[in-house]
Phi, psi and omega in degrees: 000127180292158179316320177314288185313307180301336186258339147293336164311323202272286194326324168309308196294320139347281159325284204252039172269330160304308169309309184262339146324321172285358203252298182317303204292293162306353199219145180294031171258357189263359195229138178248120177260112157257056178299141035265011184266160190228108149339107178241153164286350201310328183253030169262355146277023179247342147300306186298336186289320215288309176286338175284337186228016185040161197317343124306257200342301146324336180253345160252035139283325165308322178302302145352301169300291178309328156295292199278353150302307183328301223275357180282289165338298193279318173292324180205026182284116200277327199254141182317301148000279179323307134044253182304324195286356181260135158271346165289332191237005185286290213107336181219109213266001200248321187304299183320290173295331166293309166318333201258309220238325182289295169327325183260333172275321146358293202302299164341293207279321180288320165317298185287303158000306178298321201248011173268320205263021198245279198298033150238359154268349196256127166285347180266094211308329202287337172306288193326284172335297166295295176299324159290011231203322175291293199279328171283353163267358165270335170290315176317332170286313161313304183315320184268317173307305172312317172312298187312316167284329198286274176326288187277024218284024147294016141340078171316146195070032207292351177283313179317325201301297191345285190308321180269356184281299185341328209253336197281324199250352169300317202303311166330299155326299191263021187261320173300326169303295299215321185268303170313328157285316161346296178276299175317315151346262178299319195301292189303330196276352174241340143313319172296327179293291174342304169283343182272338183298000000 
């Protein structure tokens, strides 16, 4: 595949890991409501792009992400919580766009990071595949969370919140491995037929 070819591929492929972040980020498909949590699915195409096309890529799908949680948050945010992710409606607005923008490209750069620096020690790609997918949704989840205490920390109820974010992100956790080896699989295996053609 010529250089030409390979960077409109990425750019498709790009292109259409965005297209479904706005479809999640906007539509209940993006959230498995298990109450009282509500699951979201929202940072497994920003894995998935991250392992397939690597840590640029992964970081302007975080980016991605983090604007449009922003612009969901400013636009259709229901909950005090929700809120906090609008820099228009927080009160604190610089807080708000870190909160919103770091934590998800981050999530982007470490997923590919991992797993570039994994699949050449691991012979088992879905191990590989499954730890990066792991730790970067477990940082993220600290990361936005942390924000969430650090920035806000008036956050009524902090055990309650505590408890149920605990449960929101293991649940996360394993629905992002899980989906994510899933996909990543068949995808890399057809991405490589590709690149030999």
């Amino acid at each position: 595949m010529s250089q030409v070819n390979k960077k409109t591929a990425q750019m498709t492929q790009l292109t259409l890991l965005i297209a479904i972040l706005v479809v999640l980020t906007f539509t209940p498909l993006g959230f498995i409501q298990i109450p009282p949590v509500a699951i979201t699915i929202l940072h497994i195409p920003v894995i998935i792009g991250a392992i397939a096309m690597g840590p640029v890529c992964g970081g302007i799908l975080g980016l991605a992400f983090g604007i449009l949680s922003m612009l969901k948050a400013t636009f259709m945010g229901v909950s005090p919580v929700d809120l906090m992710f609008s820099p228009f409606a927080s009160g604190a607005p610089i807080q708000s766009l870190i909160m919103c923008i770091l934590p998800r490209v981050l999530l982007g750069v470490i997923a590919g990071l991992l797993y570039e620096a994994l699949k050449s020690r691991l012979s088992n790609d879905a191990l590989s595949i499954g730890i990066s997918a792991g730790i970067a949704t477990l940082c993220h989840t600290i990361m936005v969370m942390g924000c969430l205490w650090f920035f806000f920390s008036a956050i009524p109820l902090k055990e309650v919140f505590l408890t149920i974010v605990g449960v929101n992100g293991l649940l996360e956790l394993g629905v992002g491995i899980v989906i994510t080896i899933a996909v990543c699989k068949p995808l890399m295996k057809y991405l490589k037929t590709r690149v030999a053609v």
